[in-house]
ROZAGU-724665 format. One line per field, with one value per residue: residue number from 1; residue in three letters; x, y, z of N, C-alpha, C in turn. Coordinates in steps of 0.1 Angstrom, whole numbers. Last residue first. Layout:
// ROZAGU-724665
nr <- c(NUM, ...) $
rest <- c(ALA, ...) $
n.u <- c(X, ...) $
n.v <- c(Y, ...) $
n.w <- c(Z, ...) $
ca.u <- c(X, ...) $
ca.v <- c(Y, ...) $
ca.w <- c(Z, ...) $
c.u <- c(X, ...) $
c.v <- c(Y, ...) $
c.w <- c(Z, ...) $
//
This chain:
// ROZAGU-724665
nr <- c(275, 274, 273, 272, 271, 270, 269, 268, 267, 266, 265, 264, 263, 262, 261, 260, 259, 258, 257, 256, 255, 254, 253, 252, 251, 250, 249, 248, 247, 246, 245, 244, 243, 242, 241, 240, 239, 238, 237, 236, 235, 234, 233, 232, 231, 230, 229, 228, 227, 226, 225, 224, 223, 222, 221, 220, 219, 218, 217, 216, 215, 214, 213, 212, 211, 210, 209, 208, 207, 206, 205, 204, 203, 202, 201, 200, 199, 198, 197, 196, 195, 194, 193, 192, 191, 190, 189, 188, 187, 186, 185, 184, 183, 182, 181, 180, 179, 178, 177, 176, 175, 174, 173, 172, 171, 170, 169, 168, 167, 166, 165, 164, 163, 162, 161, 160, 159, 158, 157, 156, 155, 154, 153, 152, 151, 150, 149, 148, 147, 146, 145, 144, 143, 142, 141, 140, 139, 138, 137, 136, 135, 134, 133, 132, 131, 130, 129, 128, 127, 126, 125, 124, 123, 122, 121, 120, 119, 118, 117, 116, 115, 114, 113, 112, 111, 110, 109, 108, 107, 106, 105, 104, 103, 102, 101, 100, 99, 98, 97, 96, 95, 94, 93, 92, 91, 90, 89, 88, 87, 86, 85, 84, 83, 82, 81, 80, 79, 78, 77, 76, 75, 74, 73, 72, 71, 70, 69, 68, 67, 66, 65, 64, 63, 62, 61, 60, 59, 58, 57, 56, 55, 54, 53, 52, 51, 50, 49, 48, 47, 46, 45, 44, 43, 42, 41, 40, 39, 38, 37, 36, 35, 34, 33, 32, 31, 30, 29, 28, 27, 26, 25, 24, 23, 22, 21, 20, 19, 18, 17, 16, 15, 14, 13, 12, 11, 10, 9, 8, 7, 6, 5, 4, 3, 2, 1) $
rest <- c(UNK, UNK, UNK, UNK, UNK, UNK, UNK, UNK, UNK, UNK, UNK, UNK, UNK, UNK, UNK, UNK, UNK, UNK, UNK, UNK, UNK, UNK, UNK, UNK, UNK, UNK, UNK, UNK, UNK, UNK, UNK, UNK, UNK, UNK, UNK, UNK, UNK, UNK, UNK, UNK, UNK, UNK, UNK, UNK, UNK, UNK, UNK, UNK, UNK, UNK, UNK, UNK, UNK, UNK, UNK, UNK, UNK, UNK, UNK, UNK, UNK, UNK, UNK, UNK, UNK, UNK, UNK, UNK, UNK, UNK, UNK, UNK, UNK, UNK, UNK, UNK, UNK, UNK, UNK, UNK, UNK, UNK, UNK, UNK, UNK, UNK, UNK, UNK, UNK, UNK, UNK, UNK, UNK, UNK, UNK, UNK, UNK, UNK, UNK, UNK, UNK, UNK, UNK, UNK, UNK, UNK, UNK, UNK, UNK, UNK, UNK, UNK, UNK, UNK, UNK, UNK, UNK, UNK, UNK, UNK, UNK, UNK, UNK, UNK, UNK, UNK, UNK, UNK, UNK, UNK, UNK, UNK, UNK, UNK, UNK, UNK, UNK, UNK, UNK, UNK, UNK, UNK, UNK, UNK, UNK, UNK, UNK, UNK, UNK, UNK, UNK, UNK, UNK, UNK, UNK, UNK, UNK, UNK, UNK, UNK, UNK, UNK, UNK, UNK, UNK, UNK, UNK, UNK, UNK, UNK, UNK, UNK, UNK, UNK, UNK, UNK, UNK, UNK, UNK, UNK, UNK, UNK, UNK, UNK, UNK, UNK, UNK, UNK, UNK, UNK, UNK, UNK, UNK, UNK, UNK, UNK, UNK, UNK, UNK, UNK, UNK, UNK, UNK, UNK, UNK, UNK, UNK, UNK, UNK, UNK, UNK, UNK, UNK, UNK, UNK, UNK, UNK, UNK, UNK, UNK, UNK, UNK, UNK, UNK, UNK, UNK, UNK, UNK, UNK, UNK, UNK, UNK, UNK, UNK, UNK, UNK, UNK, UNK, UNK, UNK, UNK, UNK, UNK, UNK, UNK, UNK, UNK, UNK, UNK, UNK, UNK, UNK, UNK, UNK, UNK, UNK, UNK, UNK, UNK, UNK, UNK, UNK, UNK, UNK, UNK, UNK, UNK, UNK, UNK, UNK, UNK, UNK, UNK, UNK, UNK) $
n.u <- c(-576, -590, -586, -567, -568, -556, -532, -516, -505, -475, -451, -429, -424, -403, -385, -402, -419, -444, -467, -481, -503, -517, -538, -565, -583, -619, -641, -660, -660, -638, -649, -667, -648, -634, -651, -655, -630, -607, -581, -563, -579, -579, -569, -572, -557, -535, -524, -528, -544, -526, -510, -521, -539, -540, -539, -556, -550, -567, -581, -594, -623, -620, -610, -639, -653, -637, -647, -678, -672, -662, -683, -703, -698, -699, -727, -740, -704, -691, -684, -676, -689, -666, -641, -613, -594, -605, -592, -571, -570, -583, -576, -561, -580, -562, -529, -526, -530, -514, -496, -472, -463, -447, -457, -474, -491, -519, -545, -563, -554, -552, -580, -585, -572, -588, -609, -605, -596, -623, -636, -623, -625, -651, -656, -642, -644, -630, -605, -594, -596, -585, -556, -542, -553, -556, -530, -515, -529, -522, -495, -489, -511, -511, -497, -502, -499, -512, -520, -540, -539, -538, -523, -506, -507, -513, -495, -490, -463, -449, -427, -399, -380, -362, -377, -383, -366, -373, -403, -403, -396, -417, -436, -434, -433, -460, -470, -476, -499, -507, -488, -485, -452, -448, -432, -412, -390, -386, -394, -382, -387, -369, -350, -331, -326, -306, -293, -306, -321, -293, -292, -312, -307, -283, -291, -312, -301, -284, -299, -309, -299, -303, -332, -338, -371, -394, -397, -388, -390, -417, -421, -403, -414, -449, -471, -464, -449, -443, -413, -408, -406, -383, -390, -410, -393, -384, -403, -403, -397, -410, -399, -425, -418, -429, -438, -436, -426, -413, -384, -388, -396, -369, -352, -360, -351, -322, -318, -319, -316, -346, -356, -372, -387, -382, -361, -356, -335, -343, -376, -407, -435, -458, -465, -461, -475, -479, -496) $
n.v <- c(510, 489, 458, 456, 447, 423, 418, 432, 422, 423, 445, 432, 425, 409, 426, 454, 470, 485, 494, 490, 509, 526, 552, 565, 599, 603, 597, 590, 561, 555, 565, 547, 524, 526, 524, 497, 489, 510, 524, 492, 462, 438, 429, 430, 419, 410, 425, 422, 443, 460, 467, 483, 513, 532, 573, 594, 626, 656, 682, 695, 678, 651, 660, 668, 645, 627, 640, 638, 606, 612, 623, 603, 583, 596, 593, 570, 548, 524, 494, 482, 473, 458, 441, 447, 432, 437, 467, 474, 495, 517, 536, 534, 547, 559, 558, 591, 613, 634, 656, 674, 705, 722, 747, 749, 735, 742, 720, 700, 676, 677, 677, 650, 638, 646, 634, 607, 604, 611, 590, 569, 571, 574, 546, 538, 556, 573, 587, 564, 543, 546, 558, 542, 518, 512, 515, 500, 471, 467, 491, 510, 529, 552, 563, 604, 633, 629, 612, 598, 616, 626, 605, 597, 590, 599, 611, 625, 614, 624, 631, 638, 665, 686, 702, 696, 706, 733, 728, 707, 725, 744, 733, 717, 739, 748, 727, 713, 708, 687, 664, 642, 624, 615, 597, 615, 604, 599, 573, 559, 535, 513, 507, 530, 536, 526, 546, 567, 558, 555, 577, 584, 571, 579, 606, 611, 598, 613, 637, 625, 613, 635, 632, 596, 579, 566, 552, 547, 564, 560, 538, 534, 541, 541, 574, 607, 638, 663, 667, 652, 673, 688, 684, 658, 632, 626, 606, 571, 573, 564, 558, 545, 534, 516, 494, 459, 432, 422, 426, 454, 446, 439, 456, 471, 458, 457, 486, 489, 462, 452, 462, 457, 474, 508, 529, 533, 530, 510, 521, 515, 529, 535, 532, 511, 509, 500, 526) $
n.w <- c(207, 214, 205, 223, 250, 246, 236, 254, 278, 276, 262, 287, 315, 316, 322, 340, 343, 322, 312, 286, 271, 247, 245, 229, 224, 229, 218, 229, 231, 243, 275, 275, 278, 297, 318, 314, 319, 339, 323, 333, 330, 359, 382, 421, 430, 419, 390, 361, 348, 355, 333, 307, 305, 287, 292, 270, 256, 254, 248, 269, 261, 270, 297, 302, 300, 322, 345, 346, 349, 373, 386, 381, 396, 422, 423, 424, 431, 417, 442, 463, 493, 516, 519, 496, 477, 451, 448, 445, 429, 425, 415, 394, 374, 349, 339, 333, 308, 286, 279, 308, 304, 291, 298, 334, 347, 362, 360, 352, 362, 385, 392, 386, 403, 420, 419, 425, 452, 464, 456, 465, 497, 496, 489, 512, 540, 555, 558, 572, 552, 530, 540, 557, 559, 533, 519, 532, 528, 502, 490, 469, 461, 474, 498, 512, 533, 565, 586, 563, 532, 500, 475, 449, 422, 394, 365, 331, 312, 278, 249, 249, 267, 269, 274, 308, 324, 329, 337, 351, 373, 374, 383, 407, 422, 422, 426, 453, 465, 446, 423, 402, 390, 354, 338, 311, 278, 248, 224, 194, 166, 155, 137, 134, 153, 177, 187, 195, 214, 231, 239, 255, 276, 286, 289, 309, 327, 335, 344, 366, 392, 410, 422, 416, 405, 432, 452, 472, 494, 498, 505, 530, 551, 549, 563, 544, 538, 540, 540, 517, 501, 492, 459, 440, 427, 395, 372, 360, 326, 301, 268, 240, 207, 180, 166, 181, 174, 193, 192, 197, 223, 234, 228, 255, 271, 270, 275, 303, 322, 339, 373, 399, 424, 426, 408, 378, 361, 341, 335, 320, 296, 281, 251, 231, 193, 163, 142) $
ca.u <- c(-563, -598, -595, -561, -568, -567, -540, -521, -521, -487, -465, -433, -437, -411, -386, -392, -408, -433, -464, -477, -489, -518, -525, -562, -572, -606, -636, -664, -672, -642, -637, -671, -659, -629, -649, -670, -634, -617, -586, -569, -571, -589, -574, -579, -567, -544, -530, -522, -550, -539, -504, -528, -527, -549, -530, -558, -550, -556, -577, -581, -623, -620, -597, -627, -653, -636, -631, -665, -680, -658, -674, -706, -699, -688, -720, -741, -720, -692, -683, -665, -692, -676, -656, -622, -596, -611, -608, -574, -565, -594, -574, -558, -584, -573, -539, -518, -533, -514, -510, -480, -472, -443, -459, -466, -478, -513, -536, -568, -553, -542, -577, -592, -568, -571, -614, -605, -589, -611, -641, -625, -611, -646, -661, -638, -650, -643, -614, -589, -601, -598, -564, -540, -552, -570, -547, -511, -527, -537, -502, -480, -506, -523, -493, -501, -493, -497, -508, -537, -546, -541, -539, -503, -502, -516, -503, -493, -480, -449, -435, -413, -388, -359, -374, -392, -363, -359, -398, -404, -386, -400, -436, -431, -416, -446, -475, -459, -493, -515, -489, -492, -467, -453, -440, -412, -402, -381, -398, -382, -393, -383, -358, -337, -335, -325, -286, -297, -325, -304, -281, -307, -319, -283, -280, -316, -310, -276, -291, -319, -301, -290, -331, -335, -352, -394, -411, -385, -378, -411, -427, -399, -405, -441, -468, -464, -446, -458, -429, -409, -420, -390, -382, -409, -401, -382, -397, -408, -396, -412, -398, -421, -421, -430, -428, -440, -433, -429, -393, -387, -404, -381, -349, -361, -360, -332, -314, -332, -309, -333, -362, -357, -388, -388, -358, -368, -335, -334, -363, -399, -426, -457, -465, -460, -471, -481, -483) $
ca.v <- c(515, 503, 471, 462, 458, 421, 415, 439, 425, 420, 436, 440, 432, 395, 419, 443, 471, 476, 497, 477, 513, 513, 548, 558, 587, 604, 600, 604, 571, 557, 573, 564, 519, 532, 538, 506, 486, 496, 525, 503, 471, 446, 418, 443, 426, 400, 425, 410, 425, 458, 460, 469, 504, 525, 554, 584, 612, 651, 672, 698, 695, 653, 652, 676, 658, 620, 642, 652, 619, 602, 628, 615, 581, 592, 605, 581, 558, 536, 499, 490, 476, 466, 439, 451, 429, 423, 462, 468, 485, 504, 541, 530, 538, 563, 550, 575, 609, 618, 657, 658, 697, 709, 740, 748, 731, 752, 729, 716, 681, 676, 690, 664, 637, 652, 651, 612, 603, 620, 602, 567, 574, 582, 558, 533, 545, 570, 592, 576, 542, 542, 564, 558, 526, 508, 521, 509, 479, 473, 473, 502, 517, 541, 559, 586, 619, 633, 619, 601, 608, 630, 610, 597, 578, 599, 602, 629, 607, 626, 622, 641, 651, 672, 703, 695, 696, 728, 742, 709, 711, 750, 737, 710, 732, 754, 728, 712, 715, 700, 673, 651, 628, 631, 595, 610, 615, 597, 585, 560, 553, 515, 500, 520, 545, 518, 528, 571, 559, 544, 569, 593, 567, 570, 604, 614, 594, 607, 637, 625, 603, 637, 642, 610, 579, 574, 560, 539, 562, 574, 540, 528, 554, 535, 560, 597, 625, 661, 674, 648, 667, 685, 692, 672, 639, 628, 619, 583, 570, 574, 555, 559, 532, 530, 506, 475, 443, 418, 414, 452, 454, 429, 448, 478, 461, 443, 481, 492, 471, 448, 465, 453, 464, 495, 521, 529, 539, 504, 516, 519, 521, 534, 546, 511, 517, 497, 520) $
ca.w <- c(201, 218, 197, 211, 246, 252, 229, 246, 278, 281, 255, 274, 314, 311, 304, 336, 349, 319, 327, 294, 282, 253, 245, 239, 222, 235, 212, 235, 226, 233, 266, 277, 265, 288, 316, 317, 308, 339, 335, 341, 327, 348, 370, 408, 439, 421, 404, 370, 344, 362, 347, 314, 310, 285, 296, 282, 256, 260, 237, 267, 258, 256, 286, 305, 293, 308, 337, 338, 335, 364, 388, 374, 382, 415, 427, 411, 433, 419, 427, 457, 481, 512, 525, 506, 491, 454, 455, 459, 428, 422, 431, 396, 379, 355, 348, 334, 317, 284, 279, 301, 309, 290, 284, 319, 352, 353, 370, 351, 347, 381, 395, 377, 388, 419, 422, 411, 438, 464, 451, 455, 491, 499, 480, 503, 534, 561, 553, 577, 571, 531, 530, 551, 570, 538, 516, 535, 543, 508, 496, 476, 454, 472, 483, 513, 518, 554, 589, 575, 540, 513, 482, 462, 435, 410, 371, 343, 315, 295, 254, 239, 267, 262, 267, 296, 317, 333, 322, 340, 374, 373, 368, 394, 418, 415, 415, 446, 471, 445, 438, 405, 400, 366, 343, 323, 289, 263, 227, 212, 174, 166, 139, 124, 150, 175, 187, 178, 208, 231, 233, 239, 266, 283, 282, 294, 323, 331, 337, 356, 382, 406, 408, 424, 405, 414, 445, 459, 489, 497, 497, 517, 540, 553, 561, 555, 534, 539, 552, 528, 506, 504, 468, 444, 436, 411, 377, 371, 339, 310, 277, 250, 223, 188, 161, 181, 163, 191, 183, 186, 219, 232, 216, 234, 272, 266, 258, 290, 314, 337, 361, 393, 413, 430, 423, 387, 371, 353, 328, 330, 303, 294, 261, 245, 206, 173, 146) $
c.u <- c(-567, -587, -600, -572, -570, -575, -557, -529, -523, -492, -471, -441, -439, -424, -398, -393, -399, -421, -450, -474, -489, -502, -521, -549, -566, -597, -622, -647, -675, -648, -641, -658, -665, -637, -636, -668, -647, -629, -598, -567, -576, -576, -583, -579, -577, -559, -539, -518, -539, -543, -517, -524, -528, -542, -540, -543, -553, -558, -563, -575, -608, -618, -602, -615, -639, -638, -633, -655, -673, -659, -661, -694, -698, -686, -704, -729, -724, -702, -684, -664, -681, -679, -664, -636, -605, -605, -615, -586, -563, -583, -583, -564, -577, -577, -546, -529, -530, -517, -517, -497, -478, -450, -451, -463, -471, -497, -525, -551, -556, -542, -559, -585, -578, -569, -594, -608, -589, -596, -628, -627, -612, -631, -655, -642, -640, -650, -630, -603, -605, -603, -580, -544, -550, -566, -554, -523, -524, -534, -511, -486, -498, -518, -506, -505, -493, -502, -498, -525, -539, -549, -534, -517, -504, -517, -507, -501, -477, -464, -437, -427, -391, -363, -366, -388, -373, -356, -378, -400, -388, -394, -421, -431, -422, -433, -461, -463, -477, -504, -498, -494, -474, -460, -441, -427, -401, -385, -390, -385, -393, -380, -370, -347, -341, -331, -298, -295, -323, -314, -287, -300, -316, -300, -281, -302, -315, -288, -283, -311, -306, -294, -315, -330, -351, -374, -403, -388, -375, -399, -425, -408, -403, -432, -454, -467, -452, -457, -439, -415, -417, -399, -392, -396, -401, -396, -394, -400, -400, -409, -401, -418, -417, -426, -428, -430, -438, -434, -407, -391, -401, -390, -358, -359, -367, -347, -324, -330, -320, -330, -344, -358, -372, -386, -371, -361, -344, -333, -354, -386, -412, -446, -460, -458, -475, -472, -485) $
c.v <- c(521, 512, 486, 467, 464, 435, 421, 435, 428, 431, 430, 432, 433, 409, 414, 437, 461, 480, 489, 483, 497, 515, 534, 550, 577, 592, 605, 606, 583, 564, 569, 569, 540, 530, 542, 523, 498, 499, 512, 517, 485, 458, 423, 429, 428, 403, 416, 415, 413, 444, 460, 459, 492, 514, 544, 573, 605, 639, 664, 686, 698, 670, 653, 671, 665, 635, 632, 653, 630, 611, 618, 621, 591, 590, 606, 593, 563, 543, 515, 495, 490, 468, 445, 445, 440, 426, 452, 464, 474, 489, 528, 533, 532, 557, 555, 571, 594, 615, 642, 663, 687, 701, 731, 740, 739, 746, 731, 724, 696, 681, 688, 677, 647, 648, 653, 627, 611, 617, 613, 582, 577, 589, 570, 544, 545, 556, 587, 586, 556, 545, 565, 560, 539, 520, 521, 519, 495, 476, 482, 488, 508, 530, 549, 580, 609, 627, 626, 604, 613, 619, 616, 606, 580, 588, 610, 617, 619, 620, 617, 633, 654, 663, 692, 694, 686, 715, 739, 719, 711, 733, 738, 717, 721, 746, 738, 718, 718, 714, 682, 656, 643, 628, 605, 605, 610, 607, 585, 571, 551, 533, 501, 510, 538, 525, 525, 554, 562, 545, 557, 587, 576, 566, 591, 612, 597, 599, 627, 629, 613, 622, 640, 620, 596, 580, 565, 543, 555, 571, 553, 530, 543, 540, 551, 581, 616, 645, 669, 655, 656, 682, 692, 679, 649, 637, 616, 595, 581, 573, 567, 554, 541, 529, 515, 484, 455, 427, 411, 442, 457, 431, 437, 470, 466, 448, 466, 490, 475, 463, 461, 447, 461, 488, 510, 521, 541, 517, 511, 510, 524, 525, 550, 527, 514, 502, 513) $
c.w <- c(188, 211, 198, 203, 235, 250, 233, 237, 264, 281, 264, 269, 294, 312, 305, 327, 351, 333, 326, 309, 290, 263, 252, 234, 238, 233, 215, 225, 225, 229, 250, 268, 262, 276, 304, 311, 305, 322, 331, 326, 332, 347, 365, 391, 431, 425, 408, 382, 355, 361, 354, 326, 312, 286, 298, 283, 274, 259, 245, 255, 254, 253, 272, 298, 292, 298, 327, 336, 331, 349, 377, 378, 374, 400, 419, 414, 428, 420, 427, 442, 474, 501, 514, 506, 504, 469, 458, 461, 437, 424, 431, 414, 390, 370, 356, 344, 325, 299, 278, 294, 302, 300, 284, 307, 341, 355, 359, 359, 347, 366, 387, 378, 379, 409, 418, 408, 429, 452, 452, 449, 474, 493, 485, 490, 521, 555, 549, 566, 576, 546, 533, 551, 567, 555, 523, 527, 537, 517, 502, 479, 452, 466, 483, 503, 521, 538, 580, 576, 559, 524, 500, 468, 447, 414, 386, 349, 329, 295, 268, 239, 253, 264, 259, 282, 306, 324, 323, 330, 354, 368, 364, 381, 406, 410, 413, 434, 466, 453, 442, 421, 402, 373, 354, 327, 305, 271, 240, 212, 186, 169, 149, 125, 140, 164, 175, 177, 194, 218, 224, 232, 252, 268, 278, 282, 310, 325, 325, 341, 362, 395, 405, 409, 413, 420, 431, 456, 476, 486, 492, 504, 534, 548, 556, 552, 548, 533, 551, 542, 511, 507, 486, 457, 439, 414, 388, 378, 348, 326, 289, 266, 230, 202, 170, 178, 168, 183, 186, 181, 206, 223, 216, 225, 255, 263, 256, 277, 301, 331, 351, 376, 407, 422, 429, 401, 380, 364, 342, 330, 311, 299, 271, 247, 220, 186, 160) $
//
């Protein structure tokens, strides 16, 4: 069946995502039967202690917890509106916290139950002075993140050690089993100097979370808002490491990343043999 995984509704505070009914009736005339809406969870309970760089990266980052209610009302609505015509799934997109693993189990064991369909991602990396969003603007990488931890592989390696540790971490049984944009710590890399591919070191830190997703039988986001970063213009996660996924036989979910009409269905032609 043809399936978006990945998409984001008018409760998304960045961007200006229209009304999600247009959103479902595009995705009907391009023929996909399936679509999982995931908007981005709230954010953990006072992390703003551990919040740094610019607040508007804070503040837009994903709908507040007094939205979530009404969130699962409207898309439920949404979903009895459409049944005849498209499978909606309604879930969330989960940041991963190391230092929030409680409040996110509890948030979930709270509202898990009426998802059916969750991406666990990473946005946010230990950097300078705190938390910091990789995937705001290069400035706010290159000074957070890249600078402050020494190089570029550095920030790279630390990435992907938390999307490992994100999967292994005990959130409970409504823990996402659908990993969201592997790659995304690559999304800046036409604007750095330095060499920005991956070390043996990395490669192989890559490796075992590919193992590791095939062992926990957990799916990939096999996202394509990438192909139109200017920085980056490859699906994430990057083709090298989703050709390993194939082959290793981990499902892959095609996810437009959709935060507005004109996102449904790109890329998907470009994608559609790894599906």
């Amino acid at each position: 069946m043809k399936h978006d995984g990945h998409t984001h509704t008018e409760f998304c505070p960045h961007g200006n995502v229209e009304d999600t009914e247009l959103l479902i009736q595009e995705a009907i005339k391009q023929g996909f039967q399936k679509y999982s809406i995931t908007e981005h969870a709230p954010l953990p309970e006072h992390i703003e202690k551990k919040a740094a760089g610019d607040s508007i990266i804070w503040t837009t980052a994903a709908m507040a917890l007094n939205d979530v209610d009404n969130y699962f009302k409207k898309m439920a609505t949404l979903r009895k509106k459409y049944a005849s015509d498209i499978v909606i799934h309604i879930g969330f997109e989960l940041d991963y916290f190391a230092d929030y693993e409680d409040w996110t189990r509890d948030f979930l064991a709270e509202y898990g139950p009426q998802t059916d369909d969750n991406i666990l991602s990473v946005h946010f990396l230990e950097g300078l002075g705190g938390l910091r969003g990789i995937d705001y603007s290069f400035e706010e990488y290159k000074t957070g993140v890249t600078d402050y931890l020494g190089s570029f592989e550095q920030a790279q390696n630390l990435y992907y050690q938390t999307v490992l540790r994100s999967l292994e971490a005990d959130l409970g049984p409504w823990k996402p089993t659908r990993l969201g944009h592997i790659s995304l710590c690559q999304k800046f890399e036409k604007s750095f100097n330095e060499s920005i591919g991956y070390s043996t070191q990395n490669e192989a830190l890559v490796q075992d979370l590919l193992m590791q997703v095939q062992k926990q039988k957990y799916s990939l986001d096999l996202n394509t808002a990438g192909f139109y970063k200017q920085g980056y213009q490859q699906s994430y996660p990057q083709p090298w490491i989703t050709q390993k996924a194939a082959a290793l036989g981990i499902p892959l979910v095609y996810g437009s990343d959709t935060h507005s009409l004109a996102d449904i269905g790109r890329g998907y032609p470009q994608i559609a043999q790894w599906l």
